[in-house]
N, C-alpha and C positions, 0 to 999 in steps of 0.2 A: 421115288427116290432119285428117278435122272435127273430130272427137276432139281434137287439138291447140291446133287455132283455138279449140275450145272453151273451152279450160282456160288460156289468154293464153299459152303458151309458147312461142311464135313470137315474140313482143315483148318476151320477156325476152334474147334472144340480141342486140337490138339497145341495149339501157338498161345491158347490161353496160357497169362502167366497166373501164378497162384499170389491169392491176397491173403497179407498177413498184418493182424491188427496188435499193434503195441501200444502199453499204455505211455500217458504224457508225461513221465518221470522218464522214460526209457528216449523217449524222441525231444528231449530238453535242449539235446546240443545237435540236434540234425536241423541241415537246411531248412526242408520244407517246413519244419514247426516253428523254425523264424520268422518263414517269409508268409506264412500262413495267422500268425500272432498279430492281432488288430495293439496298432504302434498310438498308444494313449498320449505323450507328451506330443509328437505333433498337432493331437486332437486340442490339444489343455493351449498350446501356443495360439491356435487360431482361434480357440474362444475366447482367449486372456487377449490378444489384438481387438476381436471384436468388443468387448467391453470397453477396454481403453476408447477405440472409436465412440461408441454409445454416449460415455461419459463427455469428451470431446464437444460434442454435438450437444449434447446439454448443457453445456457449461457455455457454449457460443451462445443459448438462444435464451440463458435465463440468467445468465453470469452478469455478475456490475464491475465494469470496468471506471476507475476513476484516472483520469487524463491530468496528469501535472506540466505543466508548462513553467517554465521559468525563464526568466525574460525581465529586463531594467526599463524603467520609462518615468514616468510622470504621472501620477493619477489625477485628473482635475473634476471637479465636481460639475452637475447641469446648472446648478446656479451659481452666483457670486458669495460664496463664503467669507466673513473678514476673521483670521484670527486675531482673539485678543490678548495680550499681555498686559500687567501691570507691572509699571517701573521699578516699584518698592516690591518687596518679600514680605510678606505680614500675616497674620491670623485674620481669614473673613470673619466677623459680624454676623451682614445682613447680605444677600443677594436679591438683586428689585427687577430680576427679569428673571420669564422661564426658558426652557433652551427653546432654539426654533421659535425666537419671538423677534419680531422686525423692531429693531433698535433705531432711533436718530443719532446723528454726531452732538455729542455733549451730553445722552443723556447717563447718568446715576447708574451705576450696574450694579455696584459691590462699595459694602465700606468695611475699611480695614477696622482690627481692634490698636488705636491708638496708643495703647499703655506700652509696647512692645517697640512702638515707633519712638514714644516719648526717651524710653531709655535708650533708646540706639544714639538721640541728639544729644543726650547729659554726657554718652558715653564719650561722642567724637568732640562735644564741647570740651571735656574736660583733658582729651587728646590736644584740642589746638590753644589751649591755656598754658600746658606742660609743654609744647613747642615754642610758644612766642618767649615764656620766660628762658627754655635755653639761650633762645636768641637773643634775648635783652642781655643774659650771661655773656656770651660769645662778640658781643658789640661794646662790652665794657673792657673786655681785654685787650 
């Protein structure tokens, strides 16, 4: 027992405090049950970042980006293109060439349908008929 006395172990059996267990409806609003309660929404924020990250990082490595550029200029082709117009307005016929086929100057490309042209000339004929007679009119007065 000197041994004991010694080493203050006799005084520790008297300084014990007494433990008392309460259940978790009764410790709901004490400290330690707060600070002891593993805190879930911090948990949920850092795994909801680390997703968004996840996602991020997929979306960079397998995502299609489509790049719009706008911008005025001039487009010119690698060869010499001639556009064609025709003078008259009319209904094609026939066409005597395919696209993408190397043409001479003068040759046949397209004939118009003529019945369309015919009466355009009866029309403006019969126009410069009713003009000249005004005028014959207006020269006798």
């Amino acid at each position: 027992m000197g041994f004991i006395q010694n080493c203050g172990m006799h005084k520790t059996n008297y300084n014990m405090k007494k433990l008392f267990l309460y259940s978790e409806n009764k410790l709901s609003h004490s400290l330690e049950f707060n600070l002891n309660k593993k805190d879930m929404s911090s948990t949920s924020i850092i795994i909801l970042i680390f997703i968004i990250i996840i996602i991020l990082i997929l979306f960079i490595c397998f995502g299609k980006i489509d790049d719009v550029v706008k911008t005025s200029g001039i487009i010119r082709p690698n060869v010499n293109i001639s556009q064609i117009k025709n003078i008259t307005a009319g209904e094609i016929e026939d066409i005597y060439y395919s696209p993408g086929q190397h043409v001479e100057k003068g040759t046949i490309l397209i004939r118009l349908n003529q019945e369309s042209l015919f009466l355009q000339k009866a029309g403006i004929e019969t126009q410069y008929k009713d003009a000249q007679s005004k005028l014959w009119g207006l020269q006798e007065i």
